[in-house]
TORKOL-4160 file (C-alpha; in steps of 0.2 Angstrom, whole numbers, padded with zeros to 4 digits, m for minus):
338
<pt num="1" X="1296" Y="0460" Z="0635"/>
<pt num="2" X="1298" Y="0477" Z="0645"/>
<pt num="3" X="1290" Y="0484" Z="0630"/>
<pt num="4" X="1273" Y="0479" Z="0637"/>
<pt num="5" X="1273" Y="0488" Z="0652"/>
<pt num="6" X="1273" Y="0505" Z="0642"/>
<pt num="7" X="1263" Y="0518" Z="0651"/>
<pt num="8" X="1244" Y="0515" Z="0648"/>
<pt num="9" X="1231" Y="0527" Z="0653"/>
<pt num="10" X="1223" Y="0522" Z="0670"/>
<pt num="11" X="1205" Y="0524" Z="0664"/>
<pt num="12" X="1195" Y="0516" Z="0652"/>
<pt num="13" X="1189" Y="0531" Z="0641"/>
<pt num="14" X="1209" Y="0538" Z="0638"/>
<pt num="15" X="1216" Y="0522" Z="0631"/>
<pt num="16" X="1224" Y="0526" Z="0614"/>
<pt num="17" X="1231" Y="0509" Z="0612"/>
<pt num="18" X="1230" Y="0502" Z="0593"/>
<pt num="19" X="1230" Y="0485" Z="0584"/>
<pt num="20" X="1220" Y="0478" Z="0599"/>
<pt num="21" X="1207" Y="0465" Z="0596"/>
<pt num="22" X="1190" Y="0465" Z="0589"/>
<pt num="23" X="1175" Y="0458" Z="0581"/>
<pt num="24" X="1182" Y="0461" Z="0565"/>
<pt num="25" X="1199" Y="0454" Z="0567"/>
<pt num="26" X="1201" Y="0437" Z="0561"/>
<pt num="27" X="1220" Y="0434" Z="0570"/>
<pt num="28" X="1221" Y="0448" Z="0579"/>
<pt num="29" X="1243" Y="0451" Z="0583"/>
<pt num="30" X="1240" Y="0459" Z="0598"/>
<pt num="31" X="1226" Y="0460" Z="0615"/>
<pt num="32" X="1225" Y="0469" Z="0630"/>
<pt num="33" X="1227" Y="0462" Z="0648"/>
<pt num="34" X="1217" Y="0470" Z="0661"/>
<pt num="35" X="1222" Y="0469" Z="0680"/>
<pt num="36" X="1212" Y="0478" Z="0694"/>
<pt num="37" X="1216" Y="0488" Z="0706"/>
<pt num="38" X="1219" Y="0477" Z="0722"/>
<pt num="39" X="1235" Y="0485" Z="0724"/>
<pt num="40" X="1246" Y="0499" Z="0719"/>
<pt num="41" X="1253" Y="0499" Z="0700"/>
<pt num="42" X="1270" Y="0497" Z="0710"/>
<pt num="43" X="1265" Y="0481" Z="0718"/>
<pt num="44" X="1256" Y="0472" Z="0704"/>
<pt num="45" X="1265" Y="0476" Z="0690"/>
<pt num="46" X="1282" Y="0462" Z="0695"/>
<pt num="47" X="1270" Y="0450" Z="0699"/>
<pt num="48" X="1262" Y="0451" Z="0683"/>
<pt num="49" X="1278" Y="0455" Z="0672"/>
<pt num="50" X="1284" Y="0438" Z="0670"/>
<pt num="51" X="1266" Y="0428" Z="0668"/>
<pt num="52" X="1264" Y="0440" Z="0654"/>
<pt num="53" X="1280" Y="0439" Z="0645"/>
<pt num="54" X="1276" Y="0419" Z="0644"/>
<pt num="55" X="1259" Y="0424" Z="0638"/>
<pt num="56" X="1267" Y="0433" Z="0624"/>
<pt num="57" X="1280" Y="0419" Z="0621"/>
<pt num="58" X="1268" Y="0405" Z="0620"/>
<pt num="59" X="1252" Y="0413" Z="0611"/>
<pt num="60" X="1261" Y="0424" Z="0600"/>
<pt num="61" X="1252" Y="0437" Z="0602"/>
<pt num="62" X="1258" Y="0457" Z="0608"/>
<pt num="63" X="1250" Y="0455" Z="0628"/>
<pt num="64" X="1246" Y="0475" Z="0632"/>
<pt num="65" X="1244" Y="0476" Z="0652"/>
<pt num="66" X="1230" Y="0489" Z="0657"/>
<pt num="67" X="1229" Y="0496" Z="0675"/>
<pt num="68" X="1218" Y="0507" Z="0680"/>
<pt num="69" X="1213" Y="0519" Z="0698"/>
<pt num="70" X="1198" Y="0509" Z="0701"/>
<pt num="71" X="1190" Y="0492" Z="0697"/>
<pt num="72" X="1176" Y="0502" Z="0682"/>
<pt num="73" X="1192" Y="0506" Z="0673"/>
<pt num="74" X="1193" Y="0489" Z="0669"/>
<pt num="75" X="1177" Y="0484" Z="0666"/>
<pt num="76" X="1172" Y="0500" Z="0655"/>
<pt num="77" X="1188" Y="0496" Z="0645"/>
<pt num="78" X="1182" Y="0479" Z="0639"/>
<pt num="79" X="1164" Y="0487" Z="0636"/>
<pt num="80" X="1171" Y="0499" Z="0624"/>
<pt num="81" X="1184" Y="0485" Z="0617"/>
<pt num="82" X="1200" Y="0491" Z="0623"/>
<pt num="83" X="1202" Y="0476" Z="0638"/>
<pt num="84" X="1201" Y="0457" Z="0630"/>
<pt num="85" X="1204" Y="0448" Z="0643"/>
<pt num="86" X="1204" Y="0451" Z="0662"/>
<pt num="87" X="1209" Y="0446" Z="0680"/>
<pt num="88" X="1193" Y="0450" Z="0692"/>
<pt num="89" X="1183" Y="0449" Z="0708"/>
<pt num="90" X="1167" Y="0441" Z="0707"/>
<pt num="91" X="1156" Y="0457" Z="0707"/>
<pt num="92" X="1166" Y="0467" Z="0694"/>
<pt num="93" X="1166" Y="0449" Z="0684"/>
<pt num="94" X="1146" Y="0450" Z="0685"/>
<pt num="95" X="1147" Y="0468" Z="0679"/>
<pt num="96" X="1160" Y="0464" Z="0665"/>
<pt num="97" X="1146" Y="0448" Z="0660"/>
<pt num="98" X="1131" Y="0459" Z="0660"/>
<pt num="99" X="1136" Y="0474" Z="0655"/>
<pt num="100" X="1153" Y="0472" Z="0642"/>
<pt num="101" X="1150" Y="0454" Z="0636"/>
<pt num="102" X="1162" Y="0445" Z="0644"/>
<pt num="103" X="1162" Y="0428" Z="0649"/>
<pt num="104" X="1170" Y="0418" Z="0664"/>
<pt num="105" X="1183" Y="0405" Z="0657"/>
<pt num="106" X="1196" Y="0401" Z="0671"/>
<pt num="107" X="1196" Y="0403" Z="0690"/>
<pt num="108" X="1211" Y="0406" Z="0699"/>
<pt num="109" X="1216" Y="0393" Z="0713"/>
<pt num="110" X="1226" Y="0398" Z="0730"/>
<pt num="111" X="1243" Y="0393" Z="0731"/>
<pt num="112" X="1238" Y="0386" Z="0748"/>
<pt num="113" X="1222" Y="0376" Z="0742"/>
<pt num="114" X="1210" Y="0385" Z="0748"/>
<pt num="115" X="1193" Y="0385" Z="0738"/>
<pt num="116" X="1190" Y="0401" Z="0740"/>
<pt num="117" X="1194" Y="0417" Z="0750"/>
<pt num="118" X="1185" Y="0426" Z="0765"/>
<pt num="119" X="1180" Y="0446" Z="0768"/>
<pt num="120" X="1188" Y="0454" Z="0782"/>
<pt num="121" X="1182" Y="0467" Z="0793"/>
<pt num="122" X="1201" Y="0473" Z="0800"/>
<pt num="123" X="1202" Y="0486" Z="0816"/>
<pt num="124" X="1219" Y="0492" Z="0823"/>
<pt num="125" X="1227" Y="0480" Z="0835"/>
<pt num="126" X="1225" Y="0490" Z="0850"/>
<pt num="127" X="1208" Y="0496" Z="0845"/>
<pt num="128" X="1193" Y="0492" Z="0861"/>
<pt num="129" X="1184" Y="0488" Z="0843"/>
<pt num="130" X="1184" Y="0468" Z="0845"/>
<pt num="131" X="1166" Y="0462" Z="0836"/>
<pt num="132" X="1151" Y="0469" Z="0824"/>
<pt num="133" X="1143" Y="0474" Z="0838"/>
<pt num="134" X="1158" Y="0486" Z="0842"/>
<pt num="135" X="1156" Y="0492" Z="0823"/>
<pt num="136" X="1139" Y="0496" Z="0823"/>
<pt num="137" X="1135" Y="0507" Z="0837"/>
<pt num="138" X="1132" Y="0521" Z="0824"/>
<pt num="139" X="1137" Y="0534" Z="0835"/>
<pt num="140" X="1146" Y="0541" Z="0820"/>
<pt num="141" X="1162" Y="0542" Z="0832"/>
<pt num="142" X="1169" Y="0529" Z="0819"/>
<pt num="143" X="1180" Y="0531" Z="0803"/>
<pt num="144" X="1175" Y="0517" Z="0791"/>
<pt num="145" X="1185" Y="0509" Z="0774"/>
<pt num="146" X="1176" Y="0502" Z="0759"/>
<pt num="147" X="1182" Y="0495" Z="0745"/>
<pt num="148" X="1180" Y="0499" Z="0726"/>
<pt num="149" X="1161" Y="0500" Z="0725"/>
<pt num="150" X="1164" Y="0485" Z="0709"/>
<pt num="151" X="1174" Y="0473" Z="0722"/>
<pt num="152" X="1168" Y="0459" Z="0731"/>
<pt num="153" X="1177" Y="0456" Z="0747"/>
<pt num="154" X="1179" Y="0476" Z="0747"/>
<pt num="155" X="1163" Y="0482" Z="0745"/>
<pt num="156" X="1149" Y="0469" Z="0743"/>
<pt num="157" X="1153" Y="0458" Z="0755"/>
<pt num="158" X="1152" Y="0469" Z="0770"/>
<pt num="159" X="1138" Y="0480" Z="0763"/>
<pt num="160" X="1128" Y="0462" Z="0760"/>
<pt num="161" X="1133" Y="0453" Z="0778"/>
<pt num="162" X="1138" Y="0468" Z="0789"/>
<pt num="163" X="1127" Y="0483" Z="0783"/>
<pt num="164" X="1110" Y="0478" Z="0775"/>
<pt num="165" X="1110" Y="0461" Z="0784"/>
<pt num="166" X="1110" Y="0473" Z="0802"/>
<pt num="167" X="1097" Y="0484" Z="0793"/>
<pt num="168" X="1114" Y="0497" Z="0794"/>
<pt num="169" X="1118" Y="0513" Z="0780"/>
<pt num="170" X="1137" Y="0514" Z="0783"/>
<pt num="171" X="1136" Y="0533" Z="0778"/>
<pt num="172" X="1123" Y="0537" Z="0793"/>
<pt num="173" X="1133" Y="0524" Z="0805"/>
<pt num="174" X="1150" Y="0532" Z="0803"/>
<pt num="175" X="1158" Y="0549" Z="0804"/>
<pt num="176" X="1166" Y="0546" Z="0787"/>
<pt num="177" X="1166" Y="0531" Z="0775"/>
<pt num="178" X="1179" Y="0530" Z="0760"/>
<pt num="179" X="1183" Y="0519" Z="0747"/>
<pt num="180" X="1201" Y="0513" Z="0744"/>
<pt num="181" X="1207" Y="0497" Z="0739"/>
<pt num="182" X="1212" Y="0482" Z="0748"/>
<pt num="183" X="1230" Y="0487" Z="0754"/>
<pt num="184" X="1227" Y="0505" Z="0756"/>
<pt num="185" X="1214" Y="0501" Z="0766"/>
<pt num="186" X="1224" Y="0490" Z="0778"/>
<pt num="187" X="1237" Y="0501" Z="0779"/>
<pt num="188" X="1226" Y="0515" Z="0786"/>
<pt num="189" X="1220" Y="0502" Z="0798"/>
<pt num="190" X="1239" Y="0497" Z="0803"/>
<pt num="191" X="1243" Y="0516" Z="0804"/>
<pt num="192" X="1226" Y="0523" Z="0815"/>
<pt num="193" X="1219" Y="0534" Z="0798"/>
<pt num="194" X="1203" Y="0524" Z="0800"/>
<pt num="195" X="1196" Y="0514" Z="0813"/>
<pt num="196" X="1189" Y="0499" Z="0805"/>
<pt num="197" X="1190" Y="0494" Z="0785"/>
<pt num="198" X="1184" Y="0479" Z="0775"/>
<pt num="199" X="1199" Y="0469" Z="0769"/>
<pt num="200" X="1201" Y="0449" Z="0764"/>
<pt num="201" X="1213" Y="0434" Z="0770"/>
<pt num="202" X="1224" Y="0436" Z="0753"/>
<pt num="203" X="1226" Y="0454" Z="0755"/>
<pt num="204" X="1228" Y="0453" Z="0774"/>
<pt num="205" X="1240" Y="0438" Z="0771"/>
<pt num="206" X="1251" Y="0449" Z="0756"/>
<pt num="207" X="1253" Y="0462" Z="0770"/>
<pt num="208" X="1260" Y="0449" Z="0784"/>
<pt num="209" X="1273" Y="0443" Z="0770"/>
<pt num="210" X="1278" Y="0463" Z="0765"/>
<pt num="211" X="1275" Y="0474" Z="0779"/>
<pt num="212" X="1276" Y="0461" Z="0794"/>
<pt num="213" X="1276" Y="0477" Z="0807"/>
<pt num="214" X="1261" Y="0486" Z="0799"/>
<pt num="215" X="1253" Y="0466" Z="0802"/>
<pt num="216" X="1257" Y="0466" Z="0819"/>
<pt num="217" X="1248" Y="0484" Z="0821"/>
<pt num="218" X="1229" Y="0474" Z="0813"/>
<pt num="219" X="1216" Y="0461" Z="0820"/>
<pt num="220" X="1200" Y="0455" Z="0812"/>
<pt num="221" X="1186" Y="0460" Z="0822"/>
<pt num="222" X="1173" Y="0448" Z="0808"/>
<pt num="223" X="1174" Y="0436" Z="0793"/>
<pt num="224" X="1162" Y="0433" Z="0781"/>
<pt num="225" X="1157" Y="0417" Z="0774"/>
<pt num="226" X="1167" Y="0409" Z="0759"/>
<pt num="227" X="1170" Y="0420" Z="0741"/>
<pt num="228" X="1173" Y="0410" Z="0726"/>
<pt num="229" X="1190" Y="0412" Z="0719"/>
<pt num="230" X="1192" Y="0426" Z="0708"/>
<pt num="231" X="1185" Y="0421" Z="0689"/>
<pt num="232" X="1197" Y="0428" Z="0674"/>
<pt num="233" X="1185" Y="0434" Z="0660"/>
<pt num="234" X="1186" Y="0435" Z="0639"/>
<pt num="235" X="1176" Y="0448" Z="0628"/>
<pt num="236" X="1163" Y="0436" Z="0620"/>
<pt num="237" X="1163" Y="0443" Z="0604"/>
<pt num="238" X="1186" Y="0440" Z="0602"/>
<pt num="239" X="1188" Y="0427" Z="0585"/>
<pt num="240" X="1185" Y="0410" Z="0591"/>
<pt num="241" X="1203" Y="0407" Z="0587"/>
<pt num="242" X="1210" Y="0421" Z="0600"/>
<pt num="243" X="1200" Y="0414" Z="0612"/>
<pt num="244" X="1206" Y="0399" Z="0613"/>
<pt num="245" X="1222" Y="0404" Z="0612"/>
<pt num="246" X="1220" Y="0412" Z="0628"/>
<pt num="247" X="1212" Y="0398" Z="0638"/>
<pt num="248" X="1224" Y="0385" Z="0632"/>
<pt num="249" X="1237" Y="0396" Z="0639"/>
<pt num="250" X="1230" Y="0399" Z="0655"/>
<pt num="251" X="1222" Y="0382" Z="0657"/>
<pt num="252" X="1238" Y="0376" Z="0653"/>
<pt num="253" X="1248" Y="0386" Z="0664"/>
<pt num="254" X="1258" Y="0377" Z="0676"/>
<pt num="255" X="1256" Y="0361" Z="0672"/>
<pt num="256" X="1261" Y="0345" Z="0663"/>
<pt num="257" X="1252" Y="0352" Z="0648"/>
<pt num="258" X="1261" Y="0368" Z="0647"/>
<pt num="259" X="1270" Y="0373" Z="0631"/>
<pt num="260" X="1286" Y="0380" Z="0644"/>
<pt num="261" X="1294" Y="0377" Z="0658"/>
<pt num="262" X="1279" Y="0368" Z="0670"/>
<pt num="263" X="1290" Y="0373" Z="0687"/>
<pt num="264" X="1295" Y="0390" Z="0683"/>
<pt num="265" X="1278" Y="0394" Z="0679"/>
<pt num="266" X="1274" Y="0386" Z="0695"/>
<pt num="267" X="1284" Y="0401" Z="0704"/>
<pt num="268" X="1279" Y="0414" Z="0696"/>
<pt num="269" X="1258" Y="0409" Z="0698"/>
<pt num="270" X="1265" Y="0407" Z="0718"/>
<pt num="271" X="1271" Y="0425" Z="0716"/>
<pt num="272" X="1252" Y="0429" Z="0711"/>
<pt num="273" X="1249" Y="0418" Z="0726"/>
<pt num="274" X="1239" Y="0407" Z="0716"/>
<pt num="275" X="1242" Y="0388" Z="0709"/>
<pt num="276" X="1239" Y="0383" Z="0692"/>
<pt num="277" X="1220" Y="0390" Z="0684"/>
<pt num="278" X="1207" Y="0378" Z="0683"/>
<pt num="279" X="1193" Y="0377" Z="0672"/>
<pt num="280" X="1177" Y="0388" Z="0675"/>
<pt num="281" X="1160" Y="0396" Z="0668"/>
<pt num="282" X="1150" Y="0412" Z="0672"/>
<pt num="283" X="1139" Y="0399" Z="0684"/>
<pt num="284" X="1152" Y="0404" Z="0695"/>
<pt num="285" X="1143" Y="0421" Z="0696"/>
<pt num="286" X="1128" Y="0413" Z="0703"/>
<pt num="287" X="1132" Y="0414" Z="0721"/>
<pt num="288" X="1138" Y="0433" Z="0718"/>
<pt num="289" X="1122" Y="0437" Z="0711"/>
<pt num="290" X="1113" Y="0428" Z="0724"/>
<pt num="291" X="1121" Y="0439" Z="0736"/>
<pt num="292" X="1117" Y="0454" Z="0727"/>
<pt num="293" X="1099" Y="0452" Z="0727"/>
<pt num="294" X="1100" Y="0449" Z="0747"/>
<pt num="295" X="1109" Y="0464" Z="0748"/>
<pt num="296" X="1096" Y="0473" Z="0740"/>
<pt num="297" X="1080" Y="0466" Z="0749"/>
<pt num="298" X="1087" Y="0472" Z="0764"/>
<pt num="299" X="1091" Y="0490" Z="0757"/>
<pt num="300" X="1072" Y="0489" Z="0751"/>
<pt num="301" X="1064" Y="0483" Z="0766"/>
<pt num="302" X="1073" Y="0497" Z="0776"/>
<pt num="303" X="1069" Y="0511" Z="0761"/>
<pt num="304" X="1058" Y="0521" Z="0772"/>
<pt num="305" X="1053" Y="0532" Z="0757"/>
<pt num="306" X="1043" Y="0515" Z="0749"/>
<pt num="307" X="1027" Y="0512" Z="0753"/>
<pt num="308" X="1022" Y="0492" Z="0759"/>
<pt num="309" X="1014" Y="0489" Z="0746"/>
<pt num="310" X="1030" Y="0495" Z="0734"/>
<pt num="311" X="1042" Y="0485" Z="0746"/>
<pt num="312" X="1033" Y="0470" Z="0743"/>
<pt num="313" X="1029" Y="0470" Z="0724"/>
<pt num="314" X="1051" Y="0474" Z="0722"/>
<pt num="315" X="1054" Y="0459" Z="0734"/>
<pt num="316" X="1042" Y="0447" Z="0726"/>
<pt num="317" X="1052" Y="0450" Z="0709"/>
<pt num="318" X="1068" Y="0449" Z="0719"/>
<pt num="319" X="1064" Y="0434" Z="0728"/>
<pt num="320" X="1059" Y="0423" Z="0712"/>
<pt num="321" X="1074" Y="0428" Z="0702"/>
<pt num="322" X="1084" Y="0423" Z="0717"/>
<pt num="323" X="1076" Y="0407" Z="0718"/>
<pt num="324" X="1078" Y="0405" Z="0701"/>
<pt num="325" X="1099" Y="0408" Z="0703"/>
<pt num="326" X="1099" Y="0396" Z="0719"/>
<pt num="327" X="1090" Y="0382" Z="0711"/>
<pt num="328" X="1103" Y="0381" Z="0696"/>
<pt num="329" X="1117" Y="0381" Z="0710"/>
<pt num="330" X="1110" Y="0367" Z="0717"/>
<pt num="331" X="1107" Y="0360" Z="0701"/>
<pt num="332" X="1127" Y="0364" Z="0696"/>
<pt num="333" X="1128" Y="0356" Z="0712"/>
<pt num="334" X="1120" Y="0337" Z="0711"/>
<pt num="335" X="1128" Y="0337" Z="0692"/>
<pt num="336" X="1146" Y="0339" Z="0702"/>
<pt num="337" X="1142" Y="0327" Z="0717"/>
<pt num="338" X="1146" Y="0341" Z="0728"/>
């Protein structure tokens, strides 16, 4: 199964890869796998090695991993057809649904339980930095970390319920402002490169297991309200038959109903930090999109180059299609008994 980590290229538009699926493939012998960029290719690749080796045993079909630098990597490579299916945050999901016909069939689950996970704001330990209102000051004494502009907790998050929410454009608030991803960003936080970064509890938690001494050097100066856990998405267009093959797979992963060995399985999801997948549908995107459209209400209401009369006409549309999204929530909602 090494043979599957062969070198790909790490953007979307310079994969060369052959026999992968498409439309027109009735049983397509071999798919792509595409894992975003949380973490260095170093660190990701054992962690996914062995899932995918039993992928390969029990679906039978050829599992290509794809990497790529960034988060669009991943999403332009299932646009174009070179990605089938695909581990993602909840905002690149939304992108990969709307723009590359994906669709949400499986949601990862913490290996502790949790529903969800949480965005981080970290600072250095020994930082007077110690609140948002620390942060925002906008003296643009500050070096601030983003994450990928396509990431959730990185990027989203903090730019819906730190930036627009305070009425705050990071790039006039802080010296500098860079994007990285979520372990190169709290390393620079550990090692004083940046003053402040947006992070989240797994990625924060992966750090305290692998670099307890870089952990002891962060503190969270704010965390965000509950993020769904992230949503693993198929091309819509894959044969019927491929796509099934997948979800029983994953579905299956893990558990009594697995084709393997249910308890090794078990470990190697826990070295994902995830328990067995459970069952889910792009509605899980709903609250991502809700946020998205609050986000940009507040970049409009602050945009001083629109006049009143432009603001409101943009919100008016904004505020009825998020109405629309929140009222199938709580409809998903009563149908659940939540």
């Amino acid at each position: 199964m090494n043979a599957i980590f062969k070198t790909l290229a790490a953007s979307a538009f310079a994969i060369t890869l052959t026999g992968t699926a498409s439309a027109q493939d009735s049983q397509p012998t071999e798919i792509n796998f595409g894992i975003i960029s949380t973490e260095s290719q170093q660190n990701l690749r054992p962690k996914w090695e062995p899932f995918l080796e039993d992928m390969e045993e029990q679906t039978g079909l050829t599992v290509n991993p794809f990497f790529a630098t960034d988060y669009a990597g991943v999403i332009e490579g299932m646009r174009f057809g070179k990605v089938d299916v695909a581990w993602y945050g909840n905002k690149s999901a939304m992108e990969a649904v709307d723009r590359a016909g994906g669709e949400v069939f499986a949601q990862t689950v913490d290996v502790s339980g949790n529903p969800g996970y949480w965005g981080l704001i970290l600072a250095p330990a020994d930082s007077e930095l110690n609140s948002l209102d620390d942060l925002l000051e906008c003296d643009k004494s500050l070096d601030f970390g983003i994450g990928d502009p396509n990431s959730t907790s990185g990027f989203l998050v903090p730019m819906t319920f730190v930036f627009a929410q305070n009425g705050v454009d990071p790039k006039e608030c802080f010296a500098t402002v860079r994007n990285a991803n979520h372990e190169t960003n709290a390393m620079a936080v550990a090692n004083g490169q940046v003053d402040a970064a947006a992070n989240n509890t797994e990625s924060l938690s992966l750090i305290e297991q692998n670099d307890p001494e870089a952990f002891k050097k962060i503190k969270v100066i704010w965390k965000s309200p509950l993020i769904p856990s992230d949503p693993l998405v198929v091309r819509g267009d894959l044969p019927e038959e491929t796509k099934a093959k997948i979800s029983d797979f994953i579905l299956s992963y893990g558990t009594p109903e697995s084709k393997g060995d249910a308890a090794s399985e078990k470990e190697i999801l826990a070295g994902l930090e995830w328990a067995p997948f459970r069952k889910s549908s792009n509605d899980q995107l709903l609250p991502i999109r809700v946020m998205e459209i609050s986000k940009t209400i507040a970049q409009i209401e602050g945009d001083t180059t629109l006049s009143d009369e432009e603001k409101a006409a943009k919100i008016e549309d904004l505020e009825a299609q998020k109405k629309e999204y929140q009222a199938q929530i709580d409809a998903n909602a009563k149908a659940s008994g939540a």
